[in-house]
Structures are given as structure tokens and as C-alpha cells.
C-alpha positions in Angstrom: 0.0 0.0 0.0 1.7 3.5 -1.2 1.9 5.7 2.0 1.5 9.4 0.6 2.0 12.4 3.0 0.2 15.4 1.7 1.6 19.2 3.5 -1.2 21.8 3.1 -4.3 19.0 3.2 -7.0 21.5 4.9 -6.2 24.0 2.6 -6.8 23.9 -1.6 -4.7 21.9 -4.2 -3.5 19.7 -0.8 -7.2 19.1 0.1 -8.4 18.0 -3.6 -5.4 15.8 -3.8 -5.8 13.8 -0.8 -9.3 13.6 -2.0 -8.4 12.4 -5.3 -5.5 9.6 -3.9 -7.8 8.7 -1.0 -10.7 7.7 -3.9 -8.0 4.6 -4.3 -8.2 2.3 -1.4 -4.5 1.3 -2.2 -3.7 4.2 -1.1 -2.4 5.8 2.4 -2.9 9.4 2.7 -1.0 11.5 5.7 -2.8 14.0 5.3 -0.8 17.1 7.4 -1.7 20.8 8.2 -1.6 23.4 10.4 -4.5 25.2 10.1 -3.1 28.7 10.0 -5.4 28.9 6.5 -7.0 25.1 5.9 -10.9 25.0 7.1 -11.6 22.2 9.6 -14.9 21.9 7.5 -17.7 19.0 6.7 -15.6 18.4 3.5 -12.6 17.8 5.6 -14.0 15.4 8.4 -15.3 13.5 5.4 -12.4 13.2 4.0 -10.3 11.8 6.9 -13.1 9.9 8.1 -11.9 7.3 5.7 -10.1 4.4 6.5 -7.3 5.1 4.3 -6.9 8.5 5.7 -5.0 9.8 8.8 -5.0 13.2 10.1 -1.4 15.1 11.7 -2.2 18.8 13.0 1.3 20.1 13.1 3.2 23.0 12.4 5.8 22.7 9.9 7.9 25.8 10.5 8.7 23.9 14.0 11.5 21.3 13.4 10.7 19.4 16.3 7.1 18.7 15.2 8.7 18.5 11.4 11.4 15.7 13.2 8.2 13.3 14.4 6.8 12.8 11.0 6.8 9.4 9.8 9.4 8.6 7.1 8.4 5.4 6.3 6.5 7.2 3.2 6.4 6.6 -0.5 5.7 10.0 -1.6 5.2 13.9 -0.4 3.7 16.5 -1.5 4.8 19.5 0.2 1.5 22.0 -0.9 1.8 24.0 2.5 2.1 27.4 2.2 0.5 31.0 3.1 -0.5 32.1 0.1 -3.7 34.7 -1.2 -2.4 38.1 -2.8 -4.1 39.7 0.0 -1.9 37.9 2.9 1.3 38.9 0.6 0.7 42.4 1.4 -1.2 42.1 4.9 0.9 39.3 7.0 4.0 39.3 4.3 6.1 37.9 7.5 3.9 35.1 8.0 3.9 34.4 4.2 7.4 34.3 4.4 7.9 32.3 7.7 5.1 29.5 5.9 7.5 29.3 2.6 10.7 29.1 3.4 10.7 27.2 7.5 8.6 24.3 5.8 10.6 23.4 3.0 14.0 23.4 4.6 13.1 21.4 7.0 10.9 18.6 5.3 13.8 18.7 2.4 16.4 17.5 5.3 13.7 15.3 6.9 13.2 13.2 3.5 16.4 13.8 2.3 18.4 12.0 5.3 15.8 10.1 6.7 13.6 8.0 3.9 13.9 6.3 0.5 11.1 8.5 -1.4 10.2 7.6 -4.8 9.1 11.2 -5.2 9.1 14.8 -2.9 7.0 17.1 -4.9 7.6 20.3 -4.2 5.0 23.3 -4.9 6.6 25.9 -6.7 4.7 29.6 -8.6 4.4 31.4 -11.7 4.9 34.1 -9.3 8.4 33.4 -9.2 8.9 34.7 -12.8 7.1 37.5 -12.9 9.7 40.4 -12.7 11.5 38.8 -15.5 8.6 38.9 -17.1 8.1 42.1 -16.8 11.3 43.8 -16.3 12.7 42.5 -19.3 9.7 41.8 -21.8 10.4 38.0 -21.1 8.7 35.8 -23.7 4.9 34.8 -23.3 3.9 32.2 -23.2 7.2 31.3 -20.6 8.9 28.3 -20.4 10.5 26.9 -17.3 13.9 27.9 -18.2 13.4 31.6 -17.2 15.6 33.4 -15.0 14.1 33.9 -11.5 14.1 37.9 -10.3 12.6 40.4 -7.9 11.5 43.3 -9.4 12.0 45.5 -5.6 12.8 43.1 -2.0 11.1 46.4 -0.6 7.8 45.6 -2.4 5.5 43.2 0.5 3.9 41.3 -2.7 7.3 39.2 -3.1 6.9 37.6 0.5 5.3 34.7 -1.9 7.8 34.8 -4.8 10.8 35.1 -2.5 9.9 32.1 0.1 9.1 29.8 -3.5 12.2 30.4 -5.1 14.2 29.6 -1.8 12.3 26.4 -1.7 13.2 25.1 -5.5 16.7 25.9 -4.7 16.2 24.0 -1.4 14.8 20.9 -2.7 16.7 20.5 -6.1 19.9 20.9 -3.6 18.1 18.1 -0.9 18.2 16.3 -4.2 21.2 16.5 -4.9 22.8 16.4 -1.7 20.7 13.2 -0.2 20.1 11.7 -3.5 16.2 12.2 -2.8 14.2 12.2 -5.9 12.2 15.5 -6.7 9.7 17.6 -9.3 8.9 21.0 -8.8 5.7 22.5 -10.2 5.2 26.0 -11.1 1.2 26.0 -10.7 -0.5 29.0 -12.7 -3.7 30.3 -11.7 -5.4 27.1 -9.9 -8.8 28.1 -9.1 -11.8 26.1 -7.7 -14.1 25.2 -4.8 -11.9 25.7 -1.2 -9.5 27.9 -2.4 -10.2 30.4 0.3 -11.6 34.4 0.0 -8.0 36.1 -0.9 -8.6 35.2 -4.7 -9.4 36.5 -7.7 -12.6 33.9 -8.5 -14.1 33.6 -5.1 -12.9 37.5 -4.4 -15.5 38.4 -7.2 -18.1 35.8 -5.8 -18.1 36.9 -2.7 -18.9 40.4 -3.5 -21.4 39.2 -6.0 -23.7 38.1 -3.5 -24.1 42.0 -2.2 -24.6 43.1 -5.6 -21.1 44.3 -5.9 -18.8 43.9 -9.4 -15.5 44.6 -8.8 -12.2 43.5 -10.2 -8.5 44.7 -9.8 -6.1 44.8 -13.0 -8.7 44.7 -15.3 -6.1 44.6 -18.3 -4.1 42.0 -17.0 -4.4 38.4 -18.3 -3.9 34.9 -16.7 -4.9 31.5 -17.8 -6.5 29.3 -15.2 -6.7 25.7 -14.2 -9.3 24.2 -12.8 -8.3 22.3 -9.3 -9.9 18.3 -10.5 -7.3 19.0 -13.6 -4.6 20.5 -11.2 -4.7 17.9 -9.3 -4.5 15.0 -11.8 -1.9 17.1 -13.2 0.3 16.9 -10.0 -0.3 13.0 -9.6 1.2 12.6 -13.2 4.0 14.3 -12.4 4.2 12.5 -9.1 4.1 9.2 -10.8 5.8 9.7 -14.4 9.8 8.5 -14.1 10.2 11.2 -16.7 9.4 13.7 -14.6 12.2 13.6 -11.8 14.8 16.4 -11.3 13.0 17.9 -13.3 10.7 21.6 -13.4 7.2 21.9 -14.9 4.6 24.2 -15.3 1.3 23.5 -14.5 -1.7 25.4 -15.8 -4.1 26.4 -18.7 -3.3 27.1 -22.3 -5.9 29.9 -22.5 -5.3 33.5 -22.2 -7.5 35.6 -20.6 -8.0 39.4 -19.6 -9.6 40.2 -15.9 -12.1 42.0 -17.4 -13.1 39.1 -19.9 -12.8 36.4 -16.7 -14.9 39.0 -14.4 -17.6 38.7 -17.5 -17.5 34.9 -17.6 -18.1 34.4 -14.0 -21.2 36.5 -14.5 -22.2 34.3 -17.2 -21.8 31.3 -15.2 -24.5 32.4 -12.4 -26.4 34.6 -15.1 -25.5 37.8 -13.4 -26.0 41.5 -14.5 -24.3 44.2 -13.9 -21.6 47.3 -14.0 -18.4 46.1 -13.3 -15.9 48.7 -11.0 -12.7 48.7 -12.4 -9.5 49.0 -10.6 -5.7 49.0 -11.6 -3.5 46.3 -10.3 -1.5 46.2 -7.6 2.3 47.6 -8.1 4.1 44.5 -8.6 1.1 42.7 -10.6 2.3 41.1 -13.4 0.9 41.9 -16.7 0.5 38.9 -18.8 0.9 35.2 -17.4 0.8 32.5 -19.7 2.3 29.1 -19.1 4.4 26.5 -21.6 3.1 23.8 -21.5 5.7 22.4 -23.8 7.6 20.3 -21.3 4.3 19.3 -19.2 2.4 17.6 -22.4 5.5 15.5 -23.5 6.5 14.0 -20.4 3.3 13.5 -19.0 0.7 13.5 -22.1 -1.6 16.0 -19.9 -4.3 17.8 -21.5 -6.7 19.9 -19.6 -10.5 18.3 -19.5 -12.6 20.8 -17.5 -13.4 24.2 -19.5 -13.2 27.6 -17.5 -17.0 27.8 -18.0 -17.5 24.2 -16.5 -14.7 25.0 -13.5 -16.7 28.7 -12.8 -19.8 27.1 -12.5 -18.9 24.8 -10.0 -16.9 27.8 -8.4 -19.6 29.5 -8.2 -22.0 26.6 -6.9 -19.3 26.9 -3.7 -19.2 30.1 -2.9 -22.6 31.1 -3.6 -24.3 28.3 -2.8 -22.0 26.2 -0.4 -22.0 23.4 -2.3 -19.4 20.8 -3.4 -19.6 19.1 -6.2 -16.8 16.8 -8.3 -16.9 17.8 -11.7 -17.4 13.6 -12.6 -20.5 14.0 -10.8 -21.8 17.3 -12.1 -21.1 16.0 -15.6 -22.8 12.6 -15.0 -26.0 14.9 -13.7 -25.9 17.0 -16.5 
């Protein structure tokens, strides 16, 4: 039976991948979290209420609670972090403390103290985007792009900062312990659980007052629903190809704010004027993943359209409601 420790589990991407490894009764899920940002919820309880799923409330940025992990595991997946552009301006010392301590510590854990077939590390798009913009970097971008910060004084690269540290942390536990790795650079993940601090359920959440408003209205992103990000993370996990090495994660369609704002009205038949707002300084303009390296090494495609993902966004935050996409699709 593969034993799979999951970092993060309460919050997004870790909570729909326990759910989607748990849904295979070979598997083991350790599922680990702090709660600092994961919601103790109904959709949570269920979750470890399986047999095939133990809970570990710990904090990671403590080595001593890092040190009584078990390391008779197959795989991690180290999703923890404190993330939400909101909390990178707000709490940027927590963001930081929640990115770096974690890392460091479960890369030396694993690295010395197991025989992993895979530590997957959780990496961002965010990491890039000063190159991007500083220096007109190609879009879409590859994984080969030099990592930059635009200004250290700027409380927005709390994120960036703490991800690059840990890619350089666990492709050097790799090398140093001999412990087999893949980072992911996620794009734009979106989907039910993701928290308030986000774009999608930022504009939900106002919605239900009757209020349209969306920041960096010119900017454009290309999002991933979180059923296909997670499947997308498991390939990686699981594809030999795939160690040592980076790869993006996300959509291959660009869109504007303004023209996302307009399909997640669509997707709850909403009306209404939209405020518009500039970005925040640091935003970047465009984001755009290659998905070059992803689709040869894995053979991923996306399956879940942004209409089909906002829908089921929506049902969540409006609503309350949780639905797999499988199931709504079945209904439907």
C-alpha cells in the first residue's frame, strides 16, 4: 500500500489531492496541516473519516514537530504554504515564515531520513514575474526563465521570495541526499476551497451583495481548474520522466480580468456594471504558461473548461455546495 503524506491537506490543491488519492483504497494518505489557513470543514472530516486517511495537525515551521513525521513514506507532497495576494501584502512575514521554514526542513527530513520515490515540491508562476516584466520575457514562458525580484522592498514578493528559496532547497536536498524530486510552477489554480484572498471567489463573494468589482482589469492569466490540477500533480508524481526535473502546471488559455470578471457572470447569469481598478504595483501583466515540457512528459491535456470549473466555483461560494466535476457532468 503506497503511503503518501500530503503538506497543506486542509487548505486547496493539498485538500483535492488527498481527496483524489484517497478515492484509491491502495492508497495511504497522511494527510498534514496546520490550520493557519486550511478550514476544519464538513468536506474535511469526510475526508479523513476514511479508512485510508490519517490526520497530523502540526506546524511545519517547528523542526521538532517536522522531526516526528513518519518517514516510512512513498511520496510527499509538500503543498503547504500561506498564500492569497491579500496575505502577501497584509501578513508578508507570515507568508514568508510559511514558505521558506517548511521546505528546509521537510527537504532534510526526507532527504536523510527515507527512501522516497518522489518529494514534490509546490513551486509559482509568481516566481517569474519580474522577469517577465522587467525584461519583456517571452509569453507564453517556459520553465527555463531566469528567476528575479522586481523591488525586495515591495511586500507582494513575501510569496515569490519564500518559493524560489524552496526550488533551490529541494533541487539541492536532491542532490545532496540523493532524494528524488519535481517541482511544479502552478498557474492560476482556481476552484471550490481555495479560500476568499482570490481573484474567482474575491468576485463571488462580493457578488452576493450586488457588488462587481475587479482589480487589474487589463491583466491576463490562464486558469486551471483544481480536479485537472490535481490530476496534473499525480502525473507528475508518478511519471519517471518527470524527476529532477521543473514543470509548469496550468491552462493554455489567455484571458483578460475583465473578460474572466464577465464569464463568471455568465456562469450564475448575473448583470451588472463592473468597477474597475488598476493592479497592484508589482502585478504582473501577462501570465501565460508553456506547457511544452508538461504535455511531452506526462501527455496532460486539460478536460474541465473555464466555463465548466466557474460554474462549479460558483455553486461553492454562492451556494455552499461541493460538487466533483465527474458527478456534475454525469448529472448534466
Amino acid at each position: 500500500m503506497p503511503r503518501i503524506l500530503i503538506t497543506g491537506a486542509a487548505g486547496f490543491l493539498g485538500f483535492h489531492l488527498a481527496r483524489l488519492l484517497a478515492g484509491d483504497v491502495k492508497n495511504h494518505i497522511i494527510a498534514v496541516d496546520n490550520f493557519v489557513r486550511g478550514e476544519h470543514d464538513e468536506a474535511l472530516r469526510n475526508l479523513v473519516s476514511q479508512p485510508n486517511v490519517d490526520l497530523i495537525e502540526a506546524d511545519l515551521s517547528d523542526p521538532v514537530q517536522v522531526a516526528k513525521l513518519p518517514t516510512d513514506v512513498d511520496y510527499v507532497y509538500h503543498l503547504a504554504a500561506m498564500n492569497g495576494t491579500q496575505n502577501f501584502y497584509e501578513r508578508p512575514m507570515d507568508v514568508i515564515k510559511y514558505c521558506t521554514l517548511p521546505t528546509l526542513y521537510l527537504a532534510e527530513h526526507y532527504g536523510r531520513g527515507s527512501k522516497l520515490q518522489r518529494f514534490v515540491y509546490a513551486g509559482t508562476s509568481e516566481s517569474y514575474a519580474s522577469t517577465v516584466t522587467r525584461f519583456n520575457w517571452p509569453v507564453p514562458t517556459a520553465e527555463d526563465v531566469p528567476l528575479c525580484v522586481d523591488d525586495v522592498t515591495n511586500p507582494r514578493w513575501s510569496y515569490a521570495m519564500g518559493k524560489m528559496h524552496g526550488e533551490v532547497v529541494v533541487a539541492q536536498a536532491g542532490r545532496s541526499f540523493e532524494m528524488p524530486y519535481s517541482i511544479i510552477r502552478y498557474h492560476n489554480a482556481y476552484g471550490p476551497r481555495m479560500g476568499d484572498r482570490h481573484v474567482v471567489p474575491d468576485f463571488y463573494i462580493r457578488a452576493k451583495e450586488g457588488v462587481f468589482e475587479l482589480f487589474g482589469h487589463e491583466d491576463t492569466r490562464a486558469f486551471l481548474y483544481v480536479d485537472d490540477a490535481v490530476r496534473g500533480t499525480r502525473l507528475i508524481a508518478e511519471t519517471p520522466a518527470c524527476e529532477g526535473q521543473i514543470v509548469n502546471l496550468g491552462g493554455g488559455r489567455e484571458i483578460t480580468m475583465l473578460d474572466l470578471a464577465k464569464e463568471m457572470m455568465a456562469a450564475r447569469g448575473m448583470e451588472g456594471e463592473i468597477k474597475l481598478h488598476p493592479s497592484p504595483v508589482g502585478s504582473v501583466k501577462r501570465r501565460l504558461p508553456d506547457l511544452t515540457r508538461l504535455k511531452a512528459l506526462t501527455g496532460f491535456e486539460e478536460t474541465i473548461s473555464l466555463s465548466e470549473g466557474l460554474k462549479l466555483t460558483a455553486a461553492f461560494y454562492l451556494d455552499g455546495t461541493l460538487v466533483d466535476f465527474q458527478t456534475s457532468r454525469d448529472a448534466s
